[in-house]
N, C-alpha and C positions, 0 to 999 in steps of 0.2 A: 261021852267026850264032848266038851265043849269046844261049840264051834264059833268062831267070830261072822257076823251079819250083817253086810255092809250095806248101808241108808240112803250116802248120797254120798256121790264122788268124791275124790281128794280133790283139797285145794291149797293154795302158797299160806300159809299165815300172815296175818300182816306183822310189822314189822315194828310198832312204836304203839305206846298203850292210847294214845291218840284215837286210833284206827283200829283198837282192837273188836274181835267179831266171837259171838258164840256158837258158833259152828253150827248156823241152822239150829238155833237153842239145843245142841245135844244134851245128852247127859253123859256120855261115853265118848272120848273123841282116841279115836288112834292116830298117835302123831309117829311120824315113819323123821327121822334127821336123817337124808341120806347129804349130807356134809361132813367133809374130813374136819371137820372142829367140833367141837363141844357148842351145843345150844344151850341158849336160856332160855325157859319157858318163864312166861308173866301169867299167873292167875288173876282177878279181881272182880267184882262186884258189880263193877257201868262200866262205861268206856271214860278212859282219861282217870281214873277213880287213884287217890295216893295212894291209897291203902294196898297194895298190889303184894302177893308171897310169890314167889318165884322158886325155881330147881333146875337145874342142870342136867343136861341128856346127854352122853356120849356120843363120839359121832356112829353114822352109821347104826343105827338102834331102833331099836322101834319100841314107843311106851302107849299102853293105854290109860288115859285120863278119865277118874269119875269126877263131874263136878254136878252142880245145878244147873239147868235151863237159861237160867237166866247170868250165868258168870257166861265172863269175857277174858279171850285167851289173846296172850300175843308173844312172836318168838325174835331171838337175833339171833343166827341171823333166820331168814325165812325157811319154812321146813316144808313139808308136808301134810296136811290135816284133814281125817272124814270122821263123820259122823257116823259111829257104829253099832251095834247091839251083840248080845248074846245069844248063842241058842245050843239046845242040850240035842 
């Protein structure tokens, strides 16, 4: 059974690609939306970067994110974010 292994505490996301953070360079971020709306998430490359893909989270939901160390995440509105791992 795979279990989730959590790294370093949850934090607010920021909130504008300005500001965005890569979660302690994760590579696995569990993002937990506990808001009654629909989040956006911002993927991208550096901070402030145009190039930015984005997706949508239901409220109340929780996804986990694989990206690179080095991308930078940012949500609207702000969610909850930890850096996590796997383990068997």
């Amino acid at each position: 059974m795979q279990r989730t292994k959590i790294i370093e505490s949850e934090v607010a996301t920021p909130t504008s690609a300005g500001t965005a953070t890569s979660i302690s360079n994760a590579t696995c971020v569990r993002l937990h939306n506990d808001t009654n709306g629909i989040a956006t998430i911002g993927i991208s490359t550096s901070v402030g970067a145009a190039s930015t893909s984005y997706f949508s989270m239901p409220a109340n939901s929780i996804e986990f994110l694989e990206k690179l160390s080095s991308e930078v995440i940012w949500t609207s509105p702000a969610i909850k974010a930890s850096k996590v791992g796997f383990t068997n």
